[in-house]
PyMOL commands that place a pseudoatom at each C-alpha (Angstrom):
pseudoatom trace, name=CA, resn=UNK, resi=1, chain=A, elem=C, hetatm=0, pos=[0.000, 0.000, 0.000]
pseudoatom trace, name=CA, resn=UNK, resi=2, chain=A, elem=C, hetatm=0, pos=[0.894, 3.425, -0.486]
pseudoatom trace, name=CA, resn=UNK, resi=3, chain=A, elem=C, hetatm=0, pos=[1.480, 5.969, 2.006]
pseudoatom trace, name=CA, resn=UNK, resi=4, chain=A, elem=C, hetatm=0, pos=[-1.707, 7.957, 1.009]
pseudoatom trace, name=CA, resn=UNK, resi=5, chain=A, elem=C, hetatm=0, pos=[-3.702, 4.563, 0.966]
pseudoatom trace, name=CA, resn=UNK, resi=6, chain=A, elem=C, hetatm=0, pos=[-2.454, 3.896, 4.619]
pseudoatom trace, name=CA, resn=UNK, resi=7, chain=A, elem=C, hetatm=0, pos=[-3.214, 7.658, 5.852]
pseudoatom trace, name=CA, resn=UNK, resi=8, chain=A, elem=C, hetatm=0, pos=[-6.875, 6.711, 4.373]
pseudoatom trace, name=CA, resn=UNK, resi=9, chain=A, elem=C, hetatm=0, pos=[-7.492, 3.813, 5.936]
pseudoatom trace, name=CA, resn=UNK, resi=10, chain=A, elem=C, hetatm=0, pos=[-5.979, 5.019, 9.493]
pseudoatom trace, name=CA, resn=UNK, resi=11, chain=A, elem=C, hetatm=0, pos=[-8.819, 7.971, 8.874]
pseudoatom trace, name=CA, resn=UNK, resi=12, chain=A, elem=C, hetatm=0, pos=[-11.427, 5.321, 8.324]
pseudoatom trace, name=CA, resn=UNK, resi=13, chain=A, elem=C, hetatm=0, pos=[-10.749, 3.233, 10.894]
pseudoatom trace, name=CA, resn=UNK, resi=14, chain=A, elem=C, hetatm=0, pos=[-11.029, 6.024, 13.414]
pseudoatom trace, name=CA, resn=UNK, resi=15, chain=A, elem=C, hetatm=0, pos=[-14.865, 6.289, 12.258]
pseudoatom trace, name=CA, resn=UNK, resi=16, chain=A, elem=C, hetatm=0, pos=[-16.378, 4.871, 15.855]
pseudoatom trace, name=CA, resn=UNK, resi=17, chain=A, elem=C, hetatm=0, pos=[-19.335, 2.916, 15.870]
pseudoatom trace, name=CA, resn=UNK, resi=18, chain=A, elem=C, hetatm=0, pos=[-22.191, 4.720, 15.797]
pseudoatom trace, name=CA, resn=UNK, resi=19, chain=A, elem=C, hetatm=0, pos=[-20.899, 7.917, 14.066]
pseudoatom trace, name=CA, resn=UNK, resi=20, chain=A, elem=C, hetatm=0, pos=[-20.417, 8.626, 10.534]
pseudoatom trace, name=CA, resn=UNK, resi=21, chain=A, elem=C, hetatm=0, pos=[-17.518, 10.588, 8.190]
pseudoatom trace, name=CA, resn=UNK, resi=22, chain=A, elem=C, hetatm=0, pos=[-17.592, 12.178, 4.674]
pseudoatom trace, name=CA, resn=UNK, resi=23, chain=A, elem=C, hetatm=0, pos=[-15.542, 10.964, 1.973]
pseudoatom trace, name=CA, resn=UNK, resi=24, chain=A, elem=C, hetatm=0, pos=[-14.686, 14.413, 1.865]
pseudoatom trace, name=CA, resn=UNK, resi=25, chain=A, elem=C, hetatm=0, pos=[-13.362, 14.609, 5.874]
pseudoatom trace, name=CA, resn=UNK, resi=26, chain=A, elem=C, hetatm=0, pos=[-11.272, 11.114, 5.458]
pseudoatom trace, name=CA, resn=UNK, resi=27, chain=A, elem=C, hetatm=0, pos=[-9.361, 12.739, 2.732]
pseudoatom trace, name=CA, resn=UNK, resi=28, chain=A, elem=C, hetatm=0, pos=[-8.989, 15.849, 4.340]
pseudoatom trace, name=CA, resn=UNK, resi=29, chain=A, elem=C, hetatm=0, pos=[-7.786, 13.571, 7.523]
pseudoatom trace, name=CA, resn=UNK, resi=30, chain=A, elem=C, hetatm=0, pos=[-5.365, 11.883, 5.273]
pseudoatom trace, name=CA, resn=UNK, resi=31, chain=A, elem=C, hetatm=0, pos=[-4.063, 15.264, 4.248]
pseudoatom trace, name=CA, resn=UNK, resi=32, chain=A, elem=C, hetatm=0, pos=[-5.954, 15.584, 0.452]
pseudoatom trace, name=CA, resn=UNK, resi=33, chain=A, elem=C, hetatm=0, pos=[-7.656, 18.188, 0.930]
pseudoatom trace, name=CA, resn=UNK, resi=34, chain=A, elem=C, hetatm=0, pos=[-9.099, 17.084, -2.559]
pseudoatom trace, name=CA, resn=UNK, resi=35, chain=A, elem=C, hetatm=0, pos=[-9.449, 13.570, -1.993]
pseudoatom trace, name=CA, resn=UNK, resi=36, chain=A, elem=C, hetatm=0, pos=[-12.758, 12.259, -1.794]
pseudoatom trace, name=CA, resn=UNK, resi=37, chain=A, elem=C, hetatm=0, pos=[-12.691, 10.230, -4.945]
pseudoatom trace, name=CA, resn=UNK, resi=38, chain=A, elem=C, hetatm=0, pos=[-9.457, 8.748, -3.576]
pseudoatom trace, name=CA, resn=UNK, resi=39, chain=A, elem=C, hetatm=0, pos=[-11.675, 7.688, -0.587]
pseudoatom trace, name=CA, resn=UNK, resi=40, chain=A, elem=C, hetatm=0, pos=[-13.911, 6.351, -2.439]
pseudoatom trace, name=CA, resn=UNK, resi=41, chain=A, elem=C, hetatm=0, pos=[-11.244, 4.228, -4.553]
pseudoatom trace, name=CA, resn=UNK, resi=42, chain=A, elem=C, hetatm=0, pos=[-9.572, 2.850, -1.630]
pseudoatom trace, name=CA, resn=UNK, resi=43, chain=A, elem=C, hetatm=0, pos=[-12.940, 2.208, -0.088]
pseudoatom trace, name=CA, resn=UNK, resi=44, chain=A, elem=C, hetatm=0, pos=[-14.268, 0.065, -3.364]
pseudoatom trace, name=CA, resn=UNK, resi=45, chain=A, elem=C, hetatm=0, pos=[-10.651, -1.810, -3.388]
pseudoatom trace, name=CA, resn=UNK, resi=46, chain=A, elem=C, hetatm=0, pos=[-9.708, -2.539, 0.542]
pseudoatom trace, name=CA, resn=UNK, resi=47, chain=A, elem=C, hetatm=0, pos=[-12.924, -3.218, 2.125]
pseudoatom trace, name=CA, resn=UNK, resi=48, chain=A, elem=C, hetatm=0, pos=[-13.270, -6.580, 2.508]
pseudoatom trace, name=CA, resn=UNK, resi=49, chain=A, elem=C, hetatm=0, pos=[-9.564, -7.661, 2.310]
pseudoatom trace, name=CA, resn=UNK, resi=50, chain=A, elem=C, hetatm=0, pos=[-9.272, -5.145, 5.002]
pseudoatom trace, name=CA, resn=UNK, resi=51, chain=A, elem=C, hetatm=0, pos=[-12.591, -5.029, 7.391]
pseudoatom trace, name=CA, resn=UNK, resi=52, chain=A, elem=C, hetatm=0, pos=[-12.696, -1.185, 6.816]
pseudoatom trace, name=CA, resn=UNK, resi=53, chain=A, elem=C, hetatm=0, pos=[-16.190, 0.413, 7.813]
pseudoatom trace, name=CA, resn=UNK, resi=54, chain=A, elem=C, hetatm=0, pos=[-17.417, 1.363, 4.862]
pseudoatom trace, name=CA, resn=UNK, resi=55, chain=A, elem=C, hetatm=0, pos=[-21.365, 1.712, 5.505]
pseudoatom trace, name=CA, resn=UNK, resi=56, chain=A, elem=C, hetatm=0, pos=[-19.761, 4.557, 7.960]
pseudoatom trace, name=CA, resn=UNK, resi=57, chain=A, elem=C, hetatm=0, pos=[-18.842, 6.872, 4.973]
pseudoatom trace, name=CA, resn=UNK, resi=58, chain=A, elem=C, hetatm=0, pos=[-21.050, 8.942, 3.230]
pseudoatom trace, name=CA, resn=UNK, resi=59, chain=A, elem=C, hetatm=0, pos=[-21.395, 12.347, 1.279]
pseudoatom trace, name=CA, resn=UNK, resi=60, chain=A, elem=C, hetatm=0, pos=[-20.954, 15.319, 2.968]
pseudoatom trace, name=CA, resn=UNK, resi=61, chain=A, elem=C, hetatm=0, pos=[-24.485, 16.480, 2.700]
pseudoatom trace, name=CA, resn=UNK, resi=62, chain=A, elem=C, hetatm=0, pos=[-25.411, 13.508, 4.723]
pseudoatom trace, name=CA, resn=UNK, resi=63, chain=A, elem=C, hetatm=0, pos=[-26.922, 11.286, 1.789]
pseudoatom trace, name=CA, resn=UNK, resi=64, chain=A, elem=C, hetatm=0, pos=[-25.959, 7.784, 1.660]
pseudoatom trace, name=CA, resn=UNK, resi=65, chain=A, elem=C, hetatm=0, pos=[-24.308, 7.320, -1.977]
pseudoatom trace, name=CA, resn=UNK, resi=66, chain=A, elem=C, hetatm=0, pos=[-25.340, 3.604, -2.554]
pseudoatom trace, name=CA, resn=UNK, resi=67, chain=A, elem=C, hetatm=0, pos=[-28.690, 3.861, -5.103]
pseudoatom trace, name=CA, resn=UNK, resi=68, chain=A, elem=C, hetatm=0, pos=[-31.609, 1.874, -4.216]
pseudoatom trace, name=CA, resn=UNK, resi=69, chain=A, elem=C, hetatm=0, pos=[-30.999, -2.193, -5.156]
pseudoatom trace, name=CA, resn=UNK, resi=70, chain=A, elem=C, hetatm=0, pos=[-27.340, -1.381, -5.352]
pseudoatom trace, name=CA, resn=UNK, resi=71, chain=A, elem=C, hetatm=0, pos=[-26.583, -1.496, -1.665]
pseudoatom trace, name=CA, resn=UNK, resi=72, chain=A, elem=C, hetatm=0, pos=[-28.630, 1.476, -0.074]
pseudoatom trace, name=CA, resn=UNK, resi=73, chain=A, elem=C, hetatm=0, pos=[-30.501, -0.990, 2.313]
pseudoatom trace, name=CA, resn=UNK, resi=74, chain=A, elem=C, hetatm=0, pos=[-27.275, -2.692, 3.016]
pseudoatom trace, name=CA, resn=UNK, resi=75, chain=A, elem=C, hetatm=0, pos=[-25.753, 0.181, 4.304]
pseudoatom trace, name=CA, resn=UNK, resi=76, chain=A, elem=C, hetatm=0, pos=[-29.072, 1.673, 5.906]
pseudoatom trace, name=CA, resn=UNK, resi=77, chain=A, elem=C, hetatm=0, pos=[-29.667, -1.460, 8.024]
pseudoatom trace, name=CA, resn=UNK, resi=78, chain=A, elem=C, hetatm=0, pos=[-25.518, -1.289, 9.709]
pseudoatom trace, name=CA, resn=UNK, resi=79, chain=A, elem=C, hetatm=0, pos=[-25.819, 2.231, 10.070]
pseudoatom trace, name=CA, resn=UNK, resi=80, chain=A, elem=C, hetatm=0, pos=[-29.400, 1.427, 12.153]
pseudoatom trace, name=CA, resn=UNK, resi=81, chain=A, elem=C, hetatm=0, pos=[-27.999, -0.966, 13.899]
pseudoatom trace, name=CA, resn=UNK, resi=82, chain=A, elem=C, hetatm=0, pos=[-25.577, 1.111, 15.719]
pseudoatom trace, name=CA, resn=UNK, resi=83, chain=A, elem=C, hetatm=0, pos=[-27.831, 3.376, 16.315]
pseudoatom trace, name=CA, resn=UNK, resi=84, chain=A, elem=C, hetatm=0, pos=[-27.436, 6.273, 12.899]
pseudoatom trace, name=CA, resn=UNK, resi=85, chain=A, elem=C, hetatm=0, pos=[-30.768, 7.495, 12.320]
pseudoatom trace, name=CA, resn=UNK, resi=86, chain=A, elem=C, hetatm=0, pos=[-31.421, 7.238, 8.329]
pseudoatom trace, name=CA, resn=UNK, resi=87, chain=A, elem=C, hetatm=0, pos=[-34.395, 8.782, 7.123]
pseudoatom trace, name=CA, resn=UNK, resi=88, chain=A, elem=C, hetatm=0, pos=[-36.820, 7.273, 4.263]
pseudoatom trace, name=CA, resn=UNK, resi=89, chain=A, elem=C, hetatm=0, pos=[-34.817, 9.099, 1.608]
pseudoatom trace, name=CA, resn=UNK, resi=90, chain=A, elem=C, hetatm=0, pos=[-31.264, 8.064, 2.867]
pseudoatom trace, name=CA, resn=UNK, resi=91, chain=A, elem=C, hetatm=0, pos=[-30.078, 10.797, 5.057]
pseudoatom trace, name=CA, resn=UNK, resi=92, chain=A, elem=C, hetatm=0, pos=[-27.995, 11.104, 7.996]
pseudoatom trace, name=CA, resn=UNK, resi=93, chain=A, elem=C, hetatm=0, pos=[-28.354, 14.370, 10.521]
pseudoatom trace, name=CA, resn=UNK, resi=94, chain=A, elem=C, hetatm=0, pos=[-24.373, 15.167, 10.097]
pseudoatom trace, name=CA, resn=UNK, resi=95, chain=A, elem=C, hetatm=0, pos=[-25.153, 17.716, 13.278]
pseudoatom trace, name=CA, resn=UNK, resi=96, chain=A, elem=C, hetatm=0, pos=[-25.929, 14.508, 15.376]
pseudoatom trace, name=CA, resn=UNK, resi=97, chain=A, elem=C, hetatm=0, pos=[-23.880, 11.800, 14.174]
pseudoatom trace, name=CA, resn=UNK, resi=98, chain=A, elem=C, hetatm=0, pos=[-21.530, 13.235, 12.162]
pseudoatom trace, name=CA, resn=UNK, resi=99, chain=A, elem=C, hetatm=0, pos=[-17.994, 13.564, 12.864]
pseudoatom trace, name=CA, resn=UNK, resi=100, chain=A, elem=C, hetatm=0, pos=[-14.587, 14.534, 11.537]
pseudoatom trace, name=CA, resn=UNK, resi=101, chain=A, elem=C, hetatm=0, pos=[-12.213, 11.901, 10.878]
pseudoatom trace, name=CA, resn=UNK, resi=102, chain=A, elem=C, hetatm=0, pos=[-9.192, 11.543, 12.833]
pseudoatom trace, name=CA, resn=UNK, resi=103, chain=A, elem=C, hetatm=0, pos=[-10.858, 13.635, 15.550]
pseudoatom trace, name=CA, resn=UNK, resi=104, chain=A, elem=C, hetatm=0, pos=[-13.107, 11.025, 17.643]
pseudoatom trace, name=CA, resn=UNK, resi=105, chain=A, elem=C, hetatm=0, pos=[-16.826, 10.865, 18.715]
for i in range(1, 105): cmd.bond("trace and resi %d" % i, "trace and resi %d" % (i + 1))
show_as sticks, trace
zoom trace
């Protein structure tokens, strides 16, 4: 891994339980302050070989970016389950739950 992949996925990893992060604020944690699609990459690639919390990560408006049938309700349900509110059309209260990265609950 790259040094920039391993600053991303130390940001993501410090998304606790229960909270949520912007693509946007991970990159900025990692130090790209235009990074979000770089999130998103390393997201898509590393997840599953390396447990990363992905249902934790969503835009910064506080929309889930999973469409419908494509993982929305995936990523809805986790979020519920430790306790993120998500509203009927995918949205998470970033005043309540949201936090940025690299700077705890």
């Amino acid at each position: 891994m790259t040094e920039t992949t391993i600053r991303i996925v130390e940001a993501l990893r410090a998304v606790p339980r229960g909270k949520v992060s912007s693509y946007r604020d991970i990159a900025r944690a990692a130090g790209l302050p235009n990074g979000a699609r770089q999130t998103a990459r390393v997201l898509h690639a590393l997840t599953e070989k390396l447990s990363l919390p992905w249902h934790r990560i969503i835009r910064a408006d506080g929309s889930l970016a999973l469409p419908p049938c494509h993982g929305r309700e995936e990523q809805t349900a986790l979020l519920r389950g430790e306790g993120v509110e998500v509203d009927e059309r995918g949205r998470v209260d970033m005043n309540r739950y949201g936090i940025t990265a690299g700077c705890g609950a």
